[in-house]
TISEMI-443371 format. One record per residue: y, x, z of N, C-alpha, C, O in turn. Coordinates in steps of 0.02 Angstrom, whole numbers, plus 50000, padded with zeros to 5 digits. Example, Ala and Ser with C-alpha at 12.3 -4.5 7.8 and 13.67 -1.06 7.14 Angstrom:
REM residues 2
497165066050390497755061550390498355066050390498345071250423;498885064250354499475068450357500025064550394500575067050402;
END
This chain:
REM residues 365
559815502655343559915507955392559265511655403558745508455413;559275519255401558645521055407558565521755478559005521255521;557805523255490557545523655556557785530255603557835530255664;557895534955566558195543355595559015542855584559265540855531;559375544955643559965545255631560005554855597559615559555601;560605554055569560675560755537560995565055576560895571155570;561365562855616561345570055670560805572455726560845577255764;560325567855718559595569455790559205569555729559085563555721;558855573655666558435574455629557965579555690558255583355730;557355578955688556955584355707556735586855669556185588955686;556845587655628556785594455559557295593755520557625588555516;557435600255478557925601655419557525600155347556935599655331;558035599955317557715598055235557285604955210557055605155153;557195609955252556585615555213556085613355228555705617855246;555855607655231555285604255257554955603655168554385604055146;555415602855144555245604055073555225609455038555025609054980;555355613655059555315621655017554625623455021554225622655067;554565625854965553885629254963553825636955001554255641355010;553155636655019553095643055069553395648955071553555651955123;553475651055005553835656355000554495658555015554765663455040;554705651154983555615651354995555495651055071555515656255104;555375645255099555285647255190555505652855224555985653955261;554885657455196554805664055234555405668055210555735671555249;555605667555118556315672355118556845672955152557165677455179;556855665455143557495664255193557335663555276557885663355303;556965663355312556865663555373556565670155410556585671455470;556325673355368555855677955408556325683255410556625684455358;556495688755493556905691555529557465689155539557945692555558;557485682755528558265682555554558025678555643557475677455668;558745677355668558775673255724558745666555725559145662655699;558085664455769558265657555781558695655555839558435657855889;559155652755852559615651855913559195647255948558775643455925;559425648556023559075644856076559105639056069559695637956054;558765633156069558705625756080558615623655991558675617855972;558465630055940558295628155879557565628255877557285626055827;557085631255941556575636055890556105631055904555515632855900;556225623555923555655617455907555915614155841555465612255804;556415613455824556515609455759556215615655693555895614355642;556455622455721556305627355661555465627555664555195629055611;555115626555708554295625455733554175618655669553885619555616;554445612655691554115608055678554405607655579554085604855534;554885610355574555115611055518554425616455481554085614655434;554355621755509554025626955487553295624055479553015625555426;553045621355511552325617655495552125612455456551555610955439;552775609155440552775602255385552735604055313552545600555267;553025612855313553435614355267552625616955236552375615955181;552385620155287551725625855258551285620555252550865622355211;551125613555275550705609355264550675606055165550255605555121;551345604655175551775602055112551475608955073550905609055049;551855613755070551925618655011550995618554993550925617754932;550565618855014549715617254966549705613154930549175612754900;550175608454912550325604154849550565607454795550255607754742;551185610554805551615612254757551085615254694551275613054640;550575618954690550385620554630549975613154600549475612454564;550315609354625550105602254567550545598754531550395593854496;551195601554538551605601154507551665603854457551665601554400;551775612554489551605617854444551455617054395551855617354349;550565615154382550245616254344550395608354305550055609754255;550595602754293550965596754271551425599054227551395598854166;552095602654282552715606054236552355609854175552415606854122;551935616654173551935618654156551405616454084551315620154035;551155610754091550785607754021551415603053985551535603353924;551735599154028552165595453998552885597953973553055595953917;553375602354009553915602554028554185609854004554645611153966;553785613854036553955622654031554175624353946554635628453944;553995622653891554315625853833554385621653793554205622053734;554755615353831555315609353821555825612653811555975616653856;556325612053746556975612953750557485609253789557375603553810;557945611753797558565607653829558825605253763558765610053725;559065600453732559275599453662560095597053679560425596553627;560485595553741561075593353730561395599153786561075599753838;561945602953779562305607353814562585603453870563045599253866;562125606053945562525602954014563125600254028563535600453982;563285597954075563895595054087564025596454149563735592754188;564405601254175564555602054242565215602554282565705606254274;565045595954340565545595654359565765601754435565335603554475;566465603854438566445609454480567175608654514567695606854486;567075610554585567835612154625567375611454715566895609054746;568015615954721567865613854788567385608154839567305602354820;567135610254891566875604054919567405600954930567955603754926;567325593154949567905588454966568335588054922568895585754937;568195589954857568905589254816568635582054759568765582554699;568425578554773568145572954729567285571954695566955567254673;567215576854701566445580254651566025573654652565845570054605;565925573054706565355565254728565545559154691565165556254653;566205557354706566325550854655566295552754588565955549654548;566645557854573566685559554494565935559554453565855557754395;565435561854497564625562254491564505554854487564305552554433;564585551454534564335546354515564485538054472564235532554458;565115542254465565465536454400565185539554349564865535154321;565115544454320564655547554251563995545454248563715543254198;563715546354319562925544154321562955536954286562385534754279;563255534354272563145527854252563115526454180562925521354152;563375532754152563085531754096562135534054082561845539054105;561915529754048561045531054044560925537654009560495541454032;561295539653951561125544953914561125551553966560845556653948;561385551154018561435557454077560765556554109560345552054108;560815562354137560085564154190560335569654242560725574354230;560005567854308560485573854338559745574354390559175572854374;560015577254465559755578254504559545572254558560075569254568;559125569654590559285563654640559195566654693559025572554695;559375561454766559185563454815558855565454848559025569254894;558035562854832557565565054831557275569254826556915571654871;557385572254751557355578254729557585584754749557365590154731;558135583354797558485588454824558225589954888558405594954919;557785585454912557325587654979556625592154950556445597754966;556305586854899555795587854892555875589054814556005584154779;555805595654784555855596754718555285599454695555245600654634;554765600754735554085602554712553825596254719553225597254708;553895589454731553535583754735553755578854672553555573054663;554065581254643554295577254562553925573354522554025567354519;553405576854484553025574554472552275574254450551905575254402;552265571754528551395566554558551805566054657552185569754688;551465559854672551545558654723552085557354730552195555954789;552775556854680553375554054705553455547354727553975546754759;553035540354721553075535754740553185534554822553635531754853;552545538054845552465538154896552825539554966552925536455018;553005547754933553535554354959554225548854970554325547355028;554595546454929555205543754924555205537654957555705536354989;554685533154954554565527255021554715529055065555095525955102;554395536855083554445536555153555055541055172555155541855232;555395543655135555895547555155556555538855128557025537455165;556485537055100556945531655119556935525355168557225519855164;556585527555208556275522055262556615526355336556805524155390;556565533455308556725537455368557675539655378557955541855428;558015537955300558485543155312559115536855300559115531355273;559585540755332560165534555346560655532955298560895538055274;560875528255277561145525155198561735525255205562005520455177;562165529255236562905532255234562905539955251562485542355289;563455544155220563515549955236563775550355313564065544855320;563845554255384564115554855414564955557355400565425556455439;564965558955369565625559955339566265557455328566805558455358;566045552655259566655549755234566215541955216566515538155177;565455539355248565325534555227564935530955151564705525355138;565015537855110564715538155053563915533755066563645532555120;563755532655016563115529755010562555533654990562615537254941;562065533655017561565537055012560935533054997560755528055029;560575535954939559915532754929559575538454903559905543254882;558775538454902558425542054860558645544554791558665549854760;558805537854782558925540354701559585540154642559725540554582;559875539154715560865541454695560875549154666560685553654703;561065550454610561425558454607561505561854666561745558454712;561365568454679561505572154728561595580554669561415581354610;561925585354715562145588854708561435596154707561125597454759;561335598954655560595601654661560735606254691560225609554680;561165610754734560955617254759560555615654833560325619754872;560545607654838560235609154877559425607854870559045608254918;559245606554812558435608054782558395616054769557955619054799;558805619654727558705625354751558715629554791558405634854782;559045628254842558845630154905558205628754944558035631554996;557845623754908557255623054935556605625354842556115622554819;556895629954826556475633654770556615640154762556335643454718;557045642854802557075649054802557555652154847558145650354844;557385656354886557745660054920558435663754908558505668854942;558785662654879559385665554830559865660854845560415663554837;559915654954863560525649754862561085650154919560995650954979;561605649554891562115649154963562115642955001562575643055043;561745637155003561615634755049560915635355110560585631955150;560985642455082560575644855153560865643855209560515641455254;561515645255222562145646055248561985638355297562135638155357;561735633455268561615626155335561175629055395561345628155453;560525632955378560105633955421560225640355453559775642555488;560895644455448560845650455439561615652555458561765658555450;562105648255482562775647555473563075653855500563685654555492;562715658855533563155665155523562995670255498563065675955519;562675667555433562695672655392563265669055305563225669455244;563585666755343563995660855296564255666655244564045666255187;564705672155263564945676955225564685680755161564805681055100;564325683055202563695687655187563515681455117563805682055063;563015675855129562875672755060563405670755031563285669554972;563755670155040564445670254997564505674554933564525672154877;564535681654949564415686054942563695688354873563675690154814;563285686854923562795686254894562625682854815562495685554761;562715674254838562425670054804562845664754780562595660054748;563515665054795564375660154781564715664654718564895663854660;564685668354755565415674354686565045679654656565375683154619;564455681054661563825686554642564185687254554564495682954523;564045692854536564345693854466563855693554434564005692354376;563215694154442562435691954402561935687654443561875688354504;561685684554417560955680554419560545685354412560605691154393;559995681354434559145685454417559025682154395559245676454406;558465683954338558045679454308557725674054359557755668154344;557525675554400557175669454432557705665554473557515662654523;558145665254461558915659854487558665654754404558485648854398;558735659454358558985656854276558145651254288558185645354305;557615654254277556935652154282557035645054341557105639054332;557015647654377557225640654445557665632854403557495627154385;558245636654402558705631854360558365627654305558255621654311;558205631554251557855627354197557345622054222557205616454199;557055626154288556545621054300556745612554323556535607054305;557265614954374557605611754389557635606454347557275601454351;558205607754292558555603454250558145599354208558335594054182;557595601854202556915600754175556655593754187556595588654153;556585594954228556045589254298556795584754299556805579054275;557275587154322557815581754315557715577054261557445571654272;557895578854200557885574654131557295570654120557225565154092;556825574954150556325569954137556045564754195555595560854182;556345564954258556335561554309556835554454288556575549054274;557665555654288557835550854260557805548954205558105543554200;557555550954145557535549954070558275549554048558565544854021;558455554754063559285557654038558925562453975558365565053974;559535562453916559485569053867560195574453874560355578553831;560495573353924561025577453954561175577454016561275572254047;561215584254047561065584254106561815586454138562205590754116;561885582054197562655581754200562365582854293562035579254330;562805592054307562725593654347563555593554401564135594454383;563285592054468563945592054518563685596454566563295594654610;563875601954558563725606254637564565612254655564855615754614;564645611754691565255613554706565175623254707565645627254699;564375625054722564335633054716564305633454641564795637054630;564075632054588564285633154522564865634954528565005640654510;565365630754556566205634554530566295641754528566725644654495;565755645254575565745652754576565475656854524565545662854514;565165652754494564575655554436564625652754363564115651654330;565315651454335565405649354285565195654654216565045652854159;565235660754239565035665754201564365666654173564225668154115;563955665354226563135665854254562935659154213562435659054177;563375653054223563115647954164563125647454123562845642254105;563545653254048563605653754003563085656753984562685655553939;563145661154025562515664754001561875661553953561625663053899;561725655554010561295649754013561305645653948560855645053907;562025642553948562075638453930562935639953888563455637353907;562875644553829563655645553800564255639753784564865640153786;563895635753772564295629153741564375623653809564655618253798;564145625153872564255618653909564845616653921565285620753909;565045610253945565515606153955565705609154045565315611454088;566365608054048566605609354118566915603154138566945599154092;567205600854201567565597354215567705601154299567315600254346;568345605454304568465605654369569095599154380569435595954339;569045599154457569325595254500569765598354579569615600554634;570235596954547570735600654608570985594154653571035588254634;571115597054721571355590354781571945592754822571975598954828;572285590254842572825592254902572575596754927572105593654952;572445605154950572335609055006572235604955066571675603455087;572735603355091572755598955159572275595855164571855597655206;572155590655126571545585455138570905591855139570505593055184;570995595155075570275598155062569915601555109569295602055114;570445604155151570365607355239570055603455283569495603255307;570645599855291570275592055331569745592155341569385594055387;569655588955266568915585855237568365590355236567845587955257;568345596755215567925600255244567645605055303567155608655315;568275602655332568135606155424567685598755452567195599155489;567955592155426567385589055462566725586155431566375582555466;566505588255349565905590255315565605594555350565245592655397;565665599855338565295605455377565075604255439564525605355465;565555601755458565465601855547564805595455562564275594955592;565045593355541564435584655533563815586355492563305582955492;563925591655460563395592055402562585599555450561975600655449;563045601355472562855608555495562385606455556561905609955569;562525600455593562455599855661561465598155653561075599455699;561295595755594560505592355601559995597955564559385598355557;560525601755546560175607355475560375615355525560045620155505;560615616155556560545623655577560105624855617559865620955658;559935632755604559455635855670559715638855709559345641755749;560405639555715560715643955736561635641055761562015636455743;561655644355789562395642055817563105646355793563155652455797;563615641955769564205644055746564755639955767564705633755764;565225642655787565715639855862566135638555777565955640755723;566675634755790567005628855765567475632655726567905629755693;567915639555825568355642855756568005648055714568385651255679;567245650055707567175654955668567055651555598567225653855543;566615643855614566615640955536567165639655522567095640155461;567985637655532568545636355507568655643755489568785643855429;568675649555511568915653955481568505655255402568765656955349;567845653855417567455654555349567725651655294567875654655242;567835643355310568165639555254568535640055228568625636655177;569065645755257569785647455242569585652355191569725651955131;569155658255227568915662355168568615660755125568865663655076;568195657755109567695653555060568315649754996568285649754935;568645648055026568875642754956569235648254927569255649654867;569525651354972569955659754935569575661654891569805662054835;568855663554902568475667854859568095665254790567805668254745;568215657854806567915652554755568605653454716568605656554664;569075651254736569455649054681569915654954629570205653954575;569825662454678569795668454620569485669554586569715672454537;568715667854587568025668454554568315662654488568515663654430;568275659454510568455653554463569185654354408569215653054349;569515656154438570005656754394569955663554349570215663954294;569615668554377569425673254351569045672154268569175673854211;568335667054315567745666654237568005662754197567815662954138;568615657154222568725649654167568955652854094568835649954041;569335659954099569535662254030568975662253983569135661253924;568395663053994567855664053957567495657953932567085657653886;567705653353968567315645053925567735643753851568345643653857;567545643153801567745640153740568165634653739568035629553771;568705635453703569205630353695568855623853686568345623353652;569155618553720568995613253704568385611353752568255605353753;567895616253800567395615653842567385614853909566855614753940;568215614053949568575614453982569135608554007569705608153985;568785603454066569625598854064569925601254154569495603254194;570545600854175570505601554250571135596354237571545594954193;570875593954320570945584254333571145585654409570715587154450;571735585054424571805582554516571455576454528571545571054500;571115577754566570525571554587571185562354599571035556354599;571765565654606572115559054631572495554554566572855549554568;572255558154513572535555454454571905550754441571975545154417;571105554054462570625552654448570625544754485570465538954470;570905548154538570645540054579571265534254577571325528854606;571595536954541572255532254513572225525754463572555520554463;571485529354406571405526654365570765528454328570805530854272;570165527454360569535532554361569205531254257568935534954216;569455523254258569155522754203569475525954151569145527754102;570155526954156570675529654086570455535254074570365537554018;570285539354157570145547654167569305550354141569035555754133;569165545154136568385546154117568285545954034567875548453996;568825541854027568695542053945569095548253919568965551653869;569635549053967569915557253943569785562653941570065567253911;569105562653992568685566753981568055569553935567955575153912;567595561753931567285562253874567705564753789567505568453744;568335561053797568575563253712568785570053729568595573653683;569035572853765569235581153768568665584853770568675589553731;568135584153805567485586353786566965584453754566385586153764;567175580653711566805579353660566075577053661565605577553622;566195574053732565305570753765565475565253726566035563053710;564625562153704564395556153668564375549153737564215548753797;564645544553684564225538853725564745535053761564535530753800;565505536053754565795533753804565755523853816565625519853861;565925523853752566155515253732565255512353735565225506253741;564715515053732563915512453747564145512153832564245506453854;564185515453860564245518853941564945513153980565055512654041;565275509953930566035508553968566105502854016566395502554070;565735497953982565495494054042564935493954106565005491254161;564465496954085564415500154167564595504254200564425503654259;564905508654188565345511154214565945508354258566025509554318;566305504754222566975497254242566465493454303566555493454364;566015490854271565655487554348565505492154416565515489154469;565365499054415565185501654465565815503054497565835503554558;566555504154444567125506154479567455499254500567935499554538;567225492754476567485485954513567105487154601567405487754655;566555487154591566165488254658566235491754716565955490454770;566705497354699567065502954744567765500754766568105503454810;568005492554706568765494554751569015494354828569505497154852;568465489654866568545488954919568535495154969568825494755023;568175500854948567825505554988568635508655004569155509054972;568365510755078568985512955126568705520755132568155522555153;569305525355106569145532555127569425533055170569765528555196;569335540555196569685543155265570405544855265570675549055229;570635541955302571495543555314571505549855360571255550355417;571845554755323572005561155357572685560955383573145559355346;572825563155466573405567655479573565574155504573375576755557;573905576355461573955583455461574335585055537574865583155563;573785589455560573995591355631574475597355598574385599955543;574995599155646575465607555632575005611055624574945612755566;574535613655667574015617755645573855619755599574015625055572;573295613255569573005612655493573775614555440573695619155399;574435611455443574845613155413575045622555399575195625855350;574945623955467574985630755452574565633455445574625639355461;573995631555423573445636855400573435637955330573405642855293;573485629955323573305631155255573955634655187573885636755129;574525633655232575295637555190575175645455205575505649355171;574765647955250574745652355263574095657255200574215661655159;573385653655220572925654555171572935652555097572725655855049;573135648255097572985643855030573565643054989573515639954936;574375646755016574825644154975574585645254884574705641354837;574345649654882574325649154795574215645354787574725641854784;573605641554778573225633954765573795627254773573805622054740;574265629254832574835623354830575425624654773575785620054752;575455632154748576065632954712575515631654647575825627154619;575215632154627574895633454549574675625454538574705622954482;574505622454584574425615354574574835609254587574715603354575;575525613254627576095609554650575735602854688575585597254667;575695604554721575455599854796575855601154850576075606954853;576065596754902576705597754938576385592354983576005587854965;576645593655058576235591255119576495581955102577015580755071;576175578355119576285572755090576475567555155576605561655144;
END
């Protein structure tokens, strides 16, 4: 159990962004009343921290910078709450992968030099279940990288934690955007970079749920990568992410957003993700492409994992199969959250979301 509970943090994770990103994303906007000591004490850790970062820099850039990527990504994509986390971390188990860690996703200018240290003490401080759904949390579990880029550049839609009413707007922006900038593309590589060579992965197997918006933008990148989306009940996915957000938002904002304006967001948000998405998927290469209802997944994770590797033609399954089988023996006990669908939630989501229930035939359960 760590020493800080995760809803009383006195700072947000830009405690790790380097100075710049800081100021992009913070400077003119509003801090809301009863934020502007955590955004203080956040803001001084951050500018103390960022006089390191060019020691990284200059590390990456002898070792790392005109390193090829030699194996085409692997990215997993769908909705928040629609499985992404387990699916991430039953793959992580194979060794030939490399992804993002936890760590890394606070502190991505501290990679490498001083990570020994940095990660002691941020795992001494931070609490070893999600508020959420109970998930497990460690330094150096897989995590989901937008939120390292959010602390490398000002451009990410999880600005949107520190920032929650401007939720739309980066949506907009930095979720469904029809181009990248080079310095998104530049960021990324770096990213994936320092990843591979952090865990000593030669394929880098990414889970971030804003990719699903940017499948286009990763070809770009990366023409040949591997996809794996993941679709869930609407219902639950509502649920589950009215009380993500809500739990997630409460230690990380500067700002205040009343309950029904973030539920109306979420409603819009998965709308605009999952046109985006169905829009770019025509453009991935046959055969680069699997989509999986997360409940088939969790029906039978090991059958679904190998059906994935042979449809996408990832290496390594039968090296990978028994640890894998052990990490999914280790989970059978784990208790998820039992949802009941209030009328409400029922009618929102037949109301917003019926496509997603007719195209995936999901029916209130």
């Amino acid at each position: 159990m760590g020493v800080l509970e995760f809803q009383k943090l006195p700072v947000n994770t830009l405690v790790g962004a380097d100075w710049k990103t800081f100021k992009g994303i913070t400077q003119g906007q509003t801090i809301g009343k009863g934020y502007k000591t955590k955004y203080q004490l956040t803001k001084a850790i951050c500018r103390l921290l960022s006089c390191l970062k060019p020691i990284q820099d200059r590390r990456y850039d002898k070792r790392l910078k005109d390193q090829a990527i030699n194996m085409e990504p692997v990215f997993i994509l769908g909705h928040w709450r629609s499985g992404t986390t387990f699916v991430h971390n039953v793959l992580a188990h194979d060794k030939h992968f490399g992804y993002t860690t936890t760590y890394q996703t606070v502190f991505p200018h501290m990679m490498m030099w001083g990570q020994p240290m940095f990660k002691k003490t941020m795992a001494w401080l931070m609490p070893d279940k999600r508020p959420t759904d109970n998930m497990e949390l460690n330094v150096d579990l897989p995590q989901e990288e937008e939120f390292a880029l959010s602390n490398m550049m000002p451009c990410s839609y999880y600005d949107f934690w520190f920032l929650p009413q401007n939720m739309l707007e980066y949506c907009d922006r930095f979720l469904t955007m029809k181009t990248a900038t080079p310095e998104e593309h530049r960021m990324f590589l770096k990213l994936i970079k320092i990843s591979l060579w952090n865990t000593q992965g030669s394929q880098f197997l990414s889970k971030n749920p804003p990719h699903t918006g940017k499948v286009k933008e990763i070809l770009e990148m990366f023409p040949n990568a591997k996809f794996i989306y993941l679709m869930r009940n609407p219902y639950t996915v509502f649920e589950s992410t009215r009380s993500f957000f809500t739990n997630t938002i409460i230690p990380l904002q500067l700002q205040k957003i009343s309950p029904e304006e973030l539920e109306k967001n979420i409603l819009e948000v998965y709308t605009r993700l999952y046109r985006k998405y169905e829009e770019d998927k025509k453009l991935i290469p046959a055969g680069n492409l699997i989509e999986i209802k997360f409940e088939d997944f969790e029906a039978d994770a090991l059958a679904m994992t190998e059906k994935i590797y042979r449809t996408l033609a990832i290496p390594g399954f039968e090296a990978a199969k028994a640890d894998i089988a052990a990490y999914l023996d280790k989970k059978k006990g784990y208790k998820k959250n039992a949802y009941k669908y209030e009328t409400r939630t029922v009618e929102l989501v037949e109301k917003h979301w019926d496509y997603a229930l007719k195209q995936w035939d999901y029916k209130l359960e």
